[in-house]
C-alpha positions, -999 to +999 in steps of 0.1 A: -370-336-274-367-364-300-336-357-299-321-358-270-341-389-263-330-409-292-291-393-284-268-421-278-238-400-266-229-405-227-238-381-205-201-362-202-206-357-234-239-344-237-231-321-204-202-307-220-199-280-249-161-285-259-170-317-278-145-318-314-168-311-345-176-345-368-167-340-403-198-326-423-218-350-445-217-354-481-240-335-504-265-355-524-253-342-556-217-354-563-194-330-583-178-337-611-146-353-614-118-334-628-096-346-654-062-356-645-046-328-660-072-306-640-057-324-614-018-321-622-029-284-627-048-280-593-021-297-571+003-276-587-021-244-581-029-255-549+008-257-536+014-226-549-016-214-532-018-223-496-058-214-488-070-207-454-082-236-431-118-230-423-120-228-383-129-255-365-162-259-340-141-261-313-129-227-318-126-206-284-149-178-297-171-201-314-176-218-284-177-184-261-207-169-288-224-201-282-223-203-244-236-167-243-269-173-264-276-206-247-278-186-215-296-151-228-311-166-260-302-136-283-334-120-304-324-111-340-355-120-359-395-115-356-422-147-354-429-142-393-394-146-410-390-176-431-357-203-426-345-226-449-365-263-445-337-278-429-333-244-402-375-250-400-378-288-395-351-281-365-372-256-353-398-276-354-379-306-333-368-281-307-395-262-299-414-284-275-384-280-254-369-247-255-404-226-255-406-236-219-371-214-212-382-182-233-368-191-266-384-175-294-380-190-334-356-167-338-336-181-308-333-215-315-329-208-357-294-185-342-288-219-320-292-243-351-270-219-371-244-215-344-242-254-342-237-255-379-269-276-381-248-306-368-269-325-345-246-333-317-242-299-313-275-287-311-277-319-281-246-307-265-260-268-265-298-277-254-283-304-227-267-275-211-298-250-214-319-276-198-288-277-170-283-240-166-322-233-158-329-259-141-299-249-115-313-214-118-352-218-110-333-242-081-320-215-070-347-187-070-372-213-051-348-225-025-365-209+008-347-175+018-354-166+058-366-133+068-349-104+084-372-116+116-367-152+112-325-143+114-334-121+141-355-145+162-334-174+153-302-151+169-324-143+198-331-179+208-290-191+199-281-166+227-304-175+249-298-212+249-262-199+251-269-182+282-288-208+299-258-235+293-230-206+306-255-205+339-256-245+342-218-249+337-215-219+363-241-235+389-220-267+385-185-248+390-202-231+424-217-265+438-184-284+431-168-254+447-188-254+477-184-292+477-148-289+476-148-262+508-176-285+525-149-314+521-123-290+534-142-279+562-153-318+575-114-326+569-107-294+592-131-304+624-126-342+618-091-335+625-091-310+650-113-334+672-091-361+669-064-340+684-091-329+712-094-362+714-058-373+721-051-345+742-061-354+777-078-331+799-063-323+827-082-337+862-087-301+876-103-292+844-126-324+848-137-311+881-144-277+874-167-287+840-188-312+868-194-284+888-205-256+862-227-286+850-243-283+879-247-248+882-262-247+846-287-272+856-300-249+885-299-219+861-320-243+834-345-248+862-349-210+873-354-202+836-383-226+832-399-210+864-392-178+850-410-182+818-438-198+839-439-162+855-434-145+819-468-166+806-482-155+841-478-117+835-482-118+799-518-128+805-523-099+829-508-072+810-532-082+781-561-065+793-541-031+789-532-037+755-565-042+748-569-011+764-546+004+745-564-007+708-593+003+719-583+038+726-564+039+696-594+028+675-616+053+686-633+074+654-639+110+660-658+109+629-642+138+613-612+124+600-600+098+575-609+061+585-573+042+591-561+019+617-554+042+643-583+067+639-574+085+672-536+089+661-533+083+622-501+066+612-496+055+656-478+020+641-460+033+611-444+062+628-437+036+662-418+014+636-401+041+619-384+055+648-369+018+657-335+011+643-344-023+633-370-011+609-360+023+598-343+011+565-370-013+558-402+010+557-400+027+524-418+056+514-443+038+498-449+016+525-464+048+546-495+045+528-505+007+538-492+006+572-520+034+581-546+008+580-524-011+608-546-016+642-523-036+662-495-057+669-491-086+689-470-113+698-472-147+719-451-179+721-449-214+703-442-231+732-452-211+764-436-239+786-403-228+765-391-196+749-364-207+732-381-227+707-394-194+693-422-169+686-455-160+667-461-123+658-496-111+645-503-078+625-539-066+628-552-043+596-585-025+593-605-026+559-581-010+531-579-010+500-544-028+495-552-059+499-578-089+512-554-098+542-573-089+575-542-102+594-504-111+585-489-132+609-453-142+613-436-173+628-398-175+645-389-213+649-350-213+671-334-237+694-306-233+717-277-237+693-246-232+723-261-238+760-229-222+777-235-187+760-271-187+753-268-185+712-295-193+696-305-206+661-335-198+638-345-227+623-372-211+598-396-184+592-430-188+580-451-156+569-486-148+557-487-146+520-501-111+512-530-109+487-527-079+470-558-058+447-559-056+416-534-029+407-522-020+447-488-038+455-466-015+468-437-045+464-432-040+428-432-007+404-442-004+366-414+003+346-412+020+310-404-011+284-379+002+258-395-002+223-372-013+199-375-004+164-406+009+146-405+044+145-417+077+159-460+052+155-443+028+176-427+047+203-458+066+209-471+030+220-459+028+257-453-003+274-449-013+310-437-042+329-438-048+368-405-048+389-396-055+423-387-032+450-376-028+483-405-027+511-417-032+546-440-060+531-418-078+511-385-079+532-401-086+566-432-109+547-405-134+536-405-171+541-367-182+550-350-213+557-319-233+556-309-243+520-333-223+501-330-202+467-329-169+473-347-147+450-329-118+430-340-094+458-335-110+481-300-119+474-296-081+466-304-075+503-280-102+517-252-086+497-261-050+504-261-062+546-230-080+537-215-045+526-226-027+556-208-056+580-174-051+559-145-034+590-139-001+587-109+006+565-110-026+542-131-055+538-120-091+555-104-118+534-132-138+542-150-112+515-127-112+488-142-150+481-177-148+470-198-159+498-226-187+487-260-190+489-264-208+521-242-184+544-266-158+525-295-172+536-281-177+570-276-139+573-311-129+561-325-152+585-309-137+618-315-100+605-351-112+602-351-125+631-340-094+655-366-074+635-390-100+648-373-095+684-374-059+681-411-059+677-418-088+708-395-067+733-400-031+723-424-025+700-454-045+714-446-038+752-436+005+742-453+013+714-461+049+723-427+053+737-415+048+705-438+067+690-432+098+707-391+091+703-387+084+739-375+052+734-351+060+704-317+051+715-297+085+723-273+096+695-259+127+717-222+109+723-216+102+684-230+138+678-198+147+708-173+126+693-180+137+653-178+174+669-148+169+688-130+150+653-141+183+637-125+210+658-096+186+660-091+191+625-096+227+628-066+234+653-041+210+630-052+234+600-047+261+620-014+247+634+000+245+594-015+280+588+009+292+615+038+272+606+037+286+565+031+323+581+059+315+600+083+304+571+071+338+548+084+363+575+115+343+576 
């Protein structure tokens, strides 16, 4: 260490090993002079005699040797053998430093003999020692991440990654459906400023003022209508209470449900209606048992149009806490001139499952990645959602909402089902968005809700027993009579080949 700190070379050269050799020093002893005719003699001799130049320090496999035991510090002698005192007193200097990288005596007495015992070497070739290690331990303690940590650091890149592809494509579809909003406003502003210039002819001004007033009689007999409607309702409400009660007699031998005179009365009623025949599912059967009763009754029984209220009555079961789930259809009258009408929301019980008993989602095997046969054994489940009575009619909708994953599902199925027969519209080649989705979820929900005021509660046992099922016999005539139509044109072409053969 001395000597590197009392070195005063710069640090290029210290760093460096191809640093020119200094001519050696001068031996104590002094040899004698020779005599000029020694002399005379020896120039003559030595021009005779050319000698070999002894190699330099700088030499390229001087230099290579060197660089190799700086790096692996080569062993070639035990702790016990003796050096000159010149070899020992380096030893001596250099130890302090080069123990701490694994050189042995015998190391640095090759390192000192390498360097021809000239000090600048020996600097030079212990500078870059110190160099080489230290980069080397750098290296080895620099933190190296995990298979897992690679793994987990991938994982969250792509989901970030995802997230930002959904927020540039939710920005594309709202400035899409700003664009087609802009359209659209562009569209009727201009069309009603061409109503607008157009005059109306003065017949057609006289026969508006007098359907006006026919539509105002036809408002007023509505209104005394519905008064009549609320009249009879409230008489024919004793016989549906009638009706529960004979339905909820117990005969004490069978299974306690909802209908312990007729098990499954409600389910089966609902199941034979073509509003709700898609929508019960098999697991549904189960829960709708415990049903007692349906009923229905007005928001405004002064007016019908501004909608309905629809109650579900269920007996003790062991699906959930609910001892009711009621329903609520708010609509206006959206076109007076053809009765149209428009829901403006609807507002359901939230269902309060048990632990274990919602029939709305299903466990799912979770695939087990990685781990082995151990690990696979180890089964994991998550929940899913499903189709069901009591999650696609038990749905709050309104304008402008975000549809759930499901629900869109459904919107897109009905939209399928709606497409004419041989080809889709070219409405349908544009992806519809959410808000027309929403729109049509709403008005299916809606006639279900219908269905159940008009038919249901008022027929219930007619549509248990199938009476009331609409009658299917004329498609069952017309698929028949496509059939044997198809039978006579095969038997037409059998004709014509038998015909062609004989000829």
């Amino acid at each position: 260490s001395s000597l590197l700190v009392g070195s005063s070379l710069p640090r290029s050269a210290i760093c460096s090993p191809f640093v020119p050799m200094p001519p050696k020093k001068e031996t104590a002893k002094k040899k004698a002079q020779p005599s000029a005719a020694q002399q005379n003699g020896s120039s003559s001799d030595s021009k005779a005699k050319s000698p070999e130049a002894v190699p330099k320090a700088t030499d390229a496999r001087v230099t290579q040797q060197l660089r190799v035991l700086e790096i692996v510090g080569a062993d070639s002698g035990g702790k016990g053998e003796k050096y000159s005192p010149r070899t020992e007193g380096h030893i001596k200097q250099l130890s302090d430093v080069l123990e701490f990288f694994a050189f042995s005596r015998a190391d640095i007495a090759n390192l000192v003999r390498r360097c021809h015992h000239d000090e600048t070497q020996i600097q030079i070739a212990v500078a870059n020692i110190i160099e080489d290690r230290s980069n080397q331990e750098a290296s080895q303690w620099e933190e190296k991440k995990t298979k897992k940590q690679m793994k987990e650091e991938k994982k969250i890149q792509e989901e970030q990654d995802r997230i930002d592809q959904e927020e540039r494509e939710r920005e594309e579809a709202k400035a899409h459906a700003e664009e087609e909003k802009r359209v659209a406003r562009d569209r009727k502003k201009a069309a009603k400023e061409v109503k607008e210039v157009k005059e109306e002819p003065e017949i057609v001004k006289r026969l508006k003022e007098t359907e006006d007033k026919y539509l105002k009689l036809e408002k007023e007999m509505e209104k005394k209508i519905q008064q009549l409607v609320v009249e009879y309702t409230a008489k024919q409400q004793p016989l549906l209470d009638e009706r529960k009660k004979m339905l909820c007699v117990e005969d004490g031998a069978g299974e306690k449900t909802g209908t312990p005179a007729l098990t499954g009365f409600w389910c089966k009623a609902l199941q034979n209606h073509p509003a709700f025949n898609d929508l019960v599912r098999e697991w549904d059967e189960p829960v709708l048992q415990y049903l007692q009763d349906m009923q229905h009754s007005f928001v405004d029984p002064e007016d019908s149009d501004k909608g309905f209220n629809l109650k579900l009555i269920f007996a003790e079961n062991p699906y959930f806490t609910n001892s009711t789930l009621e329903k609520e259809y708010k609509t206006e009258i959206e076109n007076p001139y053809c009765g149209e009408q428009k829901v403006l929301g609807i507002k359901c019980t939230q269902i309060v499952w048990k632990q274990g008993k919602d029939v709305t989602v299903e466990a799912v095997a979770k695939k087990v990645k990685g781990g082995g046969a151990k690990k696979a054994k180890q089964k994991k489940e998550k929940e899913e959602a499903r189709p069901s009575f009591f999650r696609d009619f038990f749905r709050d909708l309104y304008p402008k909402m975000e549809l759930s994953p499901d629900a869109k599902e459904m919107a897109m199925s009905m939209q399928e089902d709606e497409a004419p027969y041989g080809g889709e519209d070219d409405d349908d080649d544009e992806e519809k968005d959410e808000e027309t989705l929403v729109g049509q979820l709403m008005q299916f929900d809606f006639e279900a809700g219908a269905a159940v005021k008009d038919d249901l509660v008022p027929r219930a046992i007619r549509w248990y027993t199938g009476e009331a099922c609409p009658d299917d016999d004329d498609d069952d005539d017309d698929e028949e009579g496509d059939e044997e139509e198809d039978d006579d044109d095969d038997d037409d072409d059998d004709d014509e080949d038998s015909e062609d053969d004989s000829a």
